[in-house]
N, C-alpha and C positions, 0 to 999 in steps of 0.2 A: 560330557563329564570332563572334569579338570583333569589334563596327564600328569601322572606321576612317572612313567617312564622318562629316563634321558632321551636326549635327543641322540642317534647313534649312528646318523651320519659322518662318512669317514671321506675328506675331499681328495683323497688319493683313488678310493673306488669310485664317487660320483665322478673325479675326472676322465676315468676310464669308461666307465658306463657313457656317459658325455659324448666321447671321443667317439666309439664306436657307432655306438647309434645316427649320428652325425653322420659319417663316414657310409654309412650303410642305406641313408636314403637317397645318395648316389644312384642311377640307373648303372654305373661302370661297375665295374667289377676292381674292389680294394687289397691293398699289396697287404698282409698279416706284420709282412716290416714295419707299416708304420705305425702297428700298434704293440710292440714289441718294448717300446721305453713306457708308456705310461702301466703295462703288464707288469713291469716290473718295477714300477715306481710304488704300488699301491701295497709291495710288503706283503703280498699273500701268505697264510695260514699253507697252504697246497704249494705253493713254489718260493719257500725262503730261499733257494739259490739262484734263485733269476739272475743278477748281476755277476755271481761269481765265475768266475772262467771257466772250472771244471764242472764236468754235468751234476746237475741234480738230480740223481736216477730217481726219486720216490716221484719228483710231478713227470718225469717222461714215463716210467710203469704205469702211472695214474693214470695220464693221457692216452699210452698207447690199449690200455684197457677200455677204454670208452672210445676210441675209433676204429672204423675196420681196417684190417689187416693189408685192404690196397693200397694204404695212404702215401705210402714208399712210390707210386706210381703218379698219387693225386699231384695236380698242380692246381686244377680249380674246384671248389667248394660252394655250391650253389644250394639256395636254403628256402623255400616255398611248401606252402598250407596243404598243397591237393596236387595229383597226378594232370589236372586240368590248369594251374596256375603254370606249370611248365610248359605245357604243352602251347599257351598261349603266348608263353617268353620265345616262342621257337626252339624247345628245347625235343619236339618231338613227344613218343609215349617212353620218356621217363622208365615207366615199370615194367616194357620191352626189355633194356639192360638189365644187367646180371644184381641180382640182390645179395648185397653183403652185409655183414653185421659184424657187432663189437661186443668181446668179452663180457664187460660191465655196463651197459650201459641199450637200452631198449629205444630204438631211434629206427626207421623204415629210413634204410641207402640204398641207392643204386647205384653202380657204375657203368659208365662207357666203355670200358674195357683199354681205355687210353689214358685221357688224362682229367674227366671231370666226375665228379662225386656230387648226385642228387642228394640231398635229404629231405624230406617230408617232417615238417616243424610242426607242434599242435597249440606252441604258445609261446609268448616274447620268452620266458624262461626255457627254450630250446636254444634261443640265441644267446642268451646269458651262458648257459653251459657249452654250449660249443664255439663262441668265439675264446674265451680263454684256454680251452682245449685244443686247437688249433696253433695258438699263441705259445702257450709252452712246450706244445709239440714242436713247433719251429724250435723255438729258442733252443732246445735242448739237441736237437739233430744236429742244429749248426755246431752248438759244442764240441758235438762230438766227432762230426766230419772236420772239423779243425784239427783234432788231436787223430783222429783216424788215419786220415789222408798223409800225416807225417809218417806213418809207422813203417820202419821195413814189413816186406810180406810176409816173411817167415813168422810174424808176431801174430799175426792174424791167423782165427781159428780158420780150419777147411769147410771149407761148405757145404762138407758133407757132416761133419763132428768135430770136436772138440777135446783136445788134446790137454792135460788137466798142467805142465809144462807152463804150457804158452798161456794158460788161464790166468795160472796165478800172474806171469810177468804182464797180460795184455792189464787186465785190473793194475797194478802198480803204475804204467804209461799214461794208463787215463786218468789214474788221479781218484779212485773211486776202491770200497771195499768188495772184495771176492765176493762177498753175498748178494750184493746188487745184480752182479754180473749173475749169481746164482739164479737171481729173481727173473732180470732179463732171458734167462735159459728157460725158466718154467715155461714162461709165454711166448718163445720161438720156437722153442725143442730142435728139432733137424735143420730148421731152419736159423737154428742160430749164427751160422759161420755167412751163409749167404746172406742174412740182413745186415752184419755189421760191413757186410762189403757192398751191400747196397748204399749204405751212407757212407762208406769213405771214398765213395765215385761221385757223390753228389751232393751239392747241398739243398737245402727247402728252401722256394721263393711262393709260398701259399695265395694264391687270389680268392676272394669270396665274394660272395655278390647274394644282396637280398631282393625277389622278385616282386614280392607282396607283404610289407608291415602293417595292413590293415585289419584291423580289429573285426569288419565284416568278415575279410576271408577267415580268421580261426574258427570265426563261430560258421561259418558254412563248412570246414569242415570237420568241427563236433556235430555238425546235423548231420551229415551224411554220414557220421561212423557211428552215429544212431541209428539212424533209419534202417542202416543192415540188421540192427542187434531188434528193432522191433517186427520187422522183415521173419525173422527166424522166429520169435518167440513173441506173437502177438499178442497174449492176454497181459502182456507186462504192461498194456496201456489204460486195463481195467481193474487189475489187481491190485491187494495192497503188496508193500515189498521191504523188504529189508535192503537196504543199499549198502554193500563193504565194500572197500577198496582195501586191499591185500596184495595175493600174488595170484598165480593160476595151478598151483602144485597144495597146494597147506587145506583148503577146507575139502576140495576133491578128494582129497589121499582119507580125510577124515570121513568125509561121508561113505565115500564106497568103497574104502577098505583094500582096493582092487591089490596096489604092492603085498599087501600081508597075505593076501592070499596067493601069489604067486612066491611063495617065501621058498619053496624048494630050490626054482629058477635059480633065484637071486642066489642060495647055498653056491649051487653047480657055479654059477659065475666068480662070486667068490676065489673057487679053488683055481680060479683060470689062474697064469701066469700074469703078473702086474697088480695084481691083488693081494698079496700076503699082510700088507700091513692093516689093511681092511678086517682081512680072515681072522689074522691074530687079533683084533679090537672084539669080533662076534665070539671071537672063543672066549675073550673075559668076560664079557655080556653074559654069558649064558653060565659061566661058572661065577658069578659076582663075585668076580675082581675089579671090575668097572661097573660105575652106577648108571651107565645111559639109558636112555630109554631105550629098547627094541624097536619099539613103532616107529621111530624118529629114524635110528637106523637102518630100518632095513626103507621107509620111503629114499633117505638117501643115496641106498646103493639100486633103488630101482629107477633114480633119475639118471645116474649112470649106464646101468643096461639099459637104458631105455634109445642110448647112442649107439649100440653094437644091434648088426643086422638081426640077432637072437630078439633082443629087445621091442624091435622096429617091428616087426612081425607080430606083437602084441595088441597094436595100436586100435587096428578092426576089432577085435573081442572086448580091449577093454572100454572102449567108447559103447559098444555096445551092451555090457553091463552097465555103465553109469546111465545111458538112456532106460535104461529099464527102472531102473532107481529114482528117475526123473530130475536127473540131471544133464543139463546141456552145455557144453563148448561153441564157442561163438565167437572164430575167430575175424581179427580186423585187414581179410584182404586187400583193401586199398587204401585204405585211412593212416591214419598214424599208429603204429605199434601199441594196440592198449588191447588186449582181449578180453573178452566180456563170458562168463559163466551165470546160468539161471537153474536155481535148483526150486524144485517146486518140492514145499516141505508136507503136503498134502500126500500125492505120491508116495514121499517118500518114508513118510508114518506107513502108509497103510503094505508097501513093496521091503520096506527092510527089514531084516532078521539081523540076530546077533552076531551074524557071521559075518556080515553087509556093513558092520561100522567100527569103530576106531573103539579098541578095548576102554580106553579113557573115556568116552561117550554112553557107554553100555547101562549106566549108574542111570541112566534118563529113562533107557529102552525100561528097562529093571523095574522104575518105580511109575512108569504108566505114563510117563511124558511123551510120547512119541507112539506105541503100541494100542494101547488104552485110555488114551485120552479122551473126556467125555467130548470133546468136537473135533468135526474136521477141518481145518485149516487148510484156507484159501490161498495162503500167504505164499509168496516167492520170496528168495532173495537172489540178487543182483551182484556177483561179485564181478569186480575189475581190475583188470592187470595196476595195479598202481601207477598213477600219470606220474609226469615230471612238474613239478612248482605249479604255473599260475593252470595247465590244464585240467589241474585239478577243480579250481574254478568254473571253468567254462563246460565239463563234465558232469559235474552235478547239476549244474543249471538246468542243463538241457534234461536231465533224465528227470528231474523235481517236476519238469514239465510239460512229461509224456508220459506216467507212470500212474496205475492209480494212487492211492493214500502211502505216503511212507510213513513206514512204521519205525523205523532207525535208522540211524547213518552210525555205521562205525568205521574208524580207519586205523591201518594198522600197516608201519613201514618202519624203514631204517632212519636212526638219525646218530650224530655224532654228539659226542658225552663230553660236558667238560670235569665230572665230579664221578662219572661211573665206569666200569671195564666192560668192554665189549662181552658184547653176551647178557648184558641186563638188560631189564625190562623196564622204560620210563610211563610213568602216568602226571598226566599235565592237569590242571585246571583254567591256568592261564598259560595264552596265545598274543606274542609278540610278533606282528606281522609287518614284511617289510616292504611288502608289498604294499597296503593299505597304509600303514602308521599307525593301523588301528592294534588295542590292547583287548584282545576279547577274554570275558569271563565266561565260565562254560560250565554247566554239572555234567561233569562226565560219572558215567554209568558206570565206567570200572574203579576197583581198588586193588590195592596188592592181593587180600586175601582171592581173591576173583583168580590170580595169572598163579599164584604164588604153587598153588600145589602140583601144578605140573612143569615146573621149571627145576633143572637138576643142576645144571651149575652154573648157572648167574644167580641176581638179588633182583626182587622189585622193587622199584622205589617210586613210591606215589607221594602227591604233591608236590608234585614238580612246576620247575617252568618252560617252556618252551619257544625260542625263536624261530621264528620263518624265513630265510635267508633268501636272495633273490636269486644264487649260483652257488656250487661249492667251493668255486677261487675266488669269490667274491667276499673275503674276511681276510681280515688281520689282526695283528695282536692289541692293539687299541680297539676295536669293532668286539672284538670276544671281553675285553675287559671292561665294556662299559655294563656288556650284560651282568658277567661274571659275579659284580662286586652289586648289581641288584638282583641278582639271584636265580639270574636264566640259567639251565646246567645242558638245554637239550636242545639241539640244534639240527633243523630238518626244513624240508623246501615245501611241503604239502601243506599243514595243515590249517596255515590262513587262508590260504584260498578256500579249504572247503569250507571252514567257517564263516568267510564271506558270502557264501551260499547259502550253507544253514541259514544268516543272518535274513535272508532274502526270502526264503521257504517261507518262515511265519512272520516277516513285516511287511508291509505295502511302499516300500522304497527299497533302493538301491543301496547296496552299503552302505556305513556313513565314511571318509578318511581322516585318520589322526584325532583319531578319539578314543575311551573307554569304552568298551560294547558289551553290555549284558547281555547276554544270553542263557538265563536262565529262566525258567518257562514255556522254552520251543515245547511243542505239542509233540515230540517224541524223541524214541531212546538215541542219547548223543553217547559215544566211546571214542577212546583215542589211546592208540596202544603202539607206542616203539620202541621197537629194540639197538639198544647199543653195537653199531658196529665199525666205529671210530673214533680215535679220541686226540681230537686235533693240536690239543695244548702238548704233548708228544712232539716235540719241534722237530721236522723235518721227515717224519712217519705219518705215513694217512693209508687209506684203504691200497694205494700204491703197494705200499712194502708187504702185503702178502695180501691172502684170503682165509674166508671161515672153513673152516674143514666140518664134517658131518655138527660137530657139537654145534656149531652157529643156528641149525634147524634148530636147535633146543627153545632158544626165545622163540622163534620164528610161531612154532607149533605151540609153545602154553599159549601163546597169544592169539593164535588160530580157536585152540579152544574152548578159550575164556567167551570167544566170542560167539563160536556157536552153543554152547551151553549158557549162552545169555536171550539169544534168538529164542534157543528149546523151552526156555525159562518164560516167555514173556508169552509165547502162541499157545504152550501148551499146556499152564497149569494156571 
């Protein structure tokens, strides 16, 4: 079909993309310096202060929430498909070293306990997001070991705490607002005084090196982080299924209830010390001074306990009620970070009681969907930790091709808003993909009315559009405005790749690239459900400068709902 999309290629990002990739089919391993000018030639949406002297705290919070906590140590950055792809480099067993992780961001690292950092990539879009993350990490260290490194000692916090004196004057020295600094404290805590003197003894010379850019190695290893999930849960190869990609907390909490019923726990925890602000939110709750949901908060504060030994100590019992319910955890021990859950809806009719599901659910139990239904349902569904960008792709391929009949694809993730505030709920019909070039058309199965009633304080907004970006540094303010002014509002890295799939599920070829793609008539239920949780036209704020506090579950869960009361909807009436 004829495009009517612009063309939205932006030659400050193709020159970067360019540059790197080049650079990376190197066997050596490449200096993060030289790609440091075209990072910040390309004007990113995530780091307008690249050039500027004084730090850009929002792209270094950004960054340092998406790497781990070693990086103050890393000097080299090593990025390979499978624990076998290393091991071949000479790198040894990889996942022998210590396994560390990053606040925001879901990636399988290892460290050597010196100076190199494993990561385990699932798709070029791992390289897309961690070479710029790496880049503005630098850039921003050095910044700030420039202005560090000058300061008398007395300016510098202790490294044991933080004297609120020297706060205000260290923030004035660096050129930067006391909030930032506030923000930089959420994410060190104790450790704040000791990291800023980690970087004013040193500065970052980042090396990175790619072992394997082959298209065979991704897809061998999405088969092997198959092969475990059908390994554990063999009938998924004969069954029909419902396929979500979500999270691993929102349809679990919904189906077996486990948090609400531990709700005494979570009281006693509450009244702990460090809690009041918490405690005071459940007391309006429950005296409606506040309109939130209960169920939304109290899963909240049981991801929280679920970190204190109290908590930890739950783990056994409650795995073991969700088995009983027929539901399974299926985590990705050696693969790339994506965990797999299979609930068998059969089971789970005939095993749960009212007390076993999510009060918002109950209306189904109530009117014979699930209880009384005149059949029994063979059906699974399949949920998975939501990939990053194109592994989304290569994820559903694989599963479309070892699964019996699907019966839906829904998917349901975060994306950034150019028209909405965080905390709403977008519904697309069109998929602007950057990946392909392709424009997919699509009947999506959801509408507002579908999310709208259990959302307390955001908007839905359906009919929307959506782009598929190839990274989240990977935009600028030209790149956003070509959409903008045709009418794209919703900006997110998944959801062309799975519709490159879909596309694939019911044609006999291969995607098509850089064209119109109908997709209407696939042989089953399509959704697509994100939630607002950035809004990048915000210049120089992005998910950096803070996070969602409990109320952010609120999209998270209407949308978790909508979906299962769409499943409940289709098996059982």
């Amino acid at each position: 079909m004829e495009r009517t999309v612009p063309t939205t290629e932006s030659e400050e990002i193709d020159l970067y993309l360019r540059t790197y990739y080049s650079l990376l089919r190197s066997t050596a391993e490449v200096r993060i310096r030289t790609l440091e000018e075209v990072h910040a030639g390309m004007n990113s949406l995530l780091h307008p202060g690249a050039r500027r002297p004084n730090p850009d705290m929002s792209a270094l919070i950004y960054s340092l929430l998406r790497l781990p906590d070693c990086m103050a140590q890393v000097k080299l950055v090593v990025m390979g498909q499978s624990p076998d792809v290393f091991a071949r480099a000479g790198f040894g067993d990889v996942t022998a070293w210590q396994e560390v992780f990053a606040p925001a961001r879901r990636r399988r690292c290892y460290f050597d306990g010196r100076s190199t950092l494993a990561c385990l990539i699932a798709s070029r879009s791992d390289i897309d997001d961690l070479i710029p993350l790496l880049t503005a990490f630098q850039i921003e260290w050095n910044k700030l070991h420039q202005l560090l490194s000058r300061l008398p000692a007395d300016i510098l916090p202790p490294e044991t705490g933080n004297e609120e004196p020297e706060y205000a004057r260290l923030a004035e020295r660096l050129e930067v607002p006391v909030e930032d600094l506030d923000r930089l404290y959420a994410i060190w805590d104790w450790r704040f005084g000791a990291s800023l003197r980690q970087i004013a003894e040193a500065s970052r010379d980042l090396r990175v090196q790619l072992l394997s850019g082959s298209l065979s190695e991704y897809r061998r290893a999405t088969h092997s982080w198959w092969n475990h999930i059908e390994q554990a849960v063999p009938d998924l190869a004969k069954r029909p299924v419902y396929f979500v990609s979500s999270n691993i907390h929102s349809l679990l909490n919904l189906l077996s209830s486990y948090p609400l019923q531990k709700k005494s726990d979570l009281l006693r925890f509450l009244e702990q010390p460090g809690n009041r602000g918490l405690l005071n939110e459940w007391r309006d709750i429950q005296a409606g001074r506040a309109i939130s949901s209960p169920e939304n908060f109290l899963y909240y504060v049981y991801r929280k306990y679920q970190q204190t030994p109290e908590g930890r100590r739950l783990a056994q019992a409650q795995q073991a009620h969700e088995r009983r319910l027929g539901l399974t955890r299926i985590p990705s021990p050696r693969a790339f970070d994506v965990e797999a859950q299979v609930f068998d809806l059969g089971q789970l009719a005939a095993n749960s009681e009212a007390a076993e599901i999510d009060p918002r659910l109950r209306e189904a139990l109530a009117t014979g969907v699930l209880q009384n239904s005149r059949k029994r349902s063979d059906a699974l569904i399949l949920n998975i930790d939501y990939p990053l960008g194109l592994a989304a792709y290569n994820i559903l391929t694989e599963v479309a091709g070892h699964v019996g009949a699907v019966l839906g694809v829904y998917i349901m993730g975060k994306s950034a808003s150019l028209n909405a505030v965080v905390g709403d709920v977008l519904i697309s019909g069109v998929v602007h993909d950057e990946h392909s070039q392709n424009t997919y058309l699509f009947p999506n199965c959801f509408t507002a009315a579908d999310v709208a009633p259990y959302l307390v304080y955001g908007t839905v907004l359906d009919n929307q559009k959506t782009v598929t970006v190839k990274g989240t540094f990977l935009q600028n303010a030209d790149f956003m405005d070509v959409f903008y002014r045709e009418g794209y509002t919703d900006i997110e890295m998944e959801a062309g790749p799975y519709l490159s799939a879909v596309y694939e599920m019911f044609r006999p070829q291969r995607h098509p690239v850089n064209e119109i793609v109908n997709l209407y008539g696939v042989p089953f239920d399509l959704g697509l459900l994100h939630y607002a949780s950035d809004t990048p036209l915000n210049k120089g704020k992005n998910l950096g400068a803070g996070s969602l506090s409990y109320h952010g579950m609120d999209s998270t869960y209407a949308a978790a709902l909508a979906i299962l009361q769409r499943i409940f909807h289709n098996e059982f009436l």
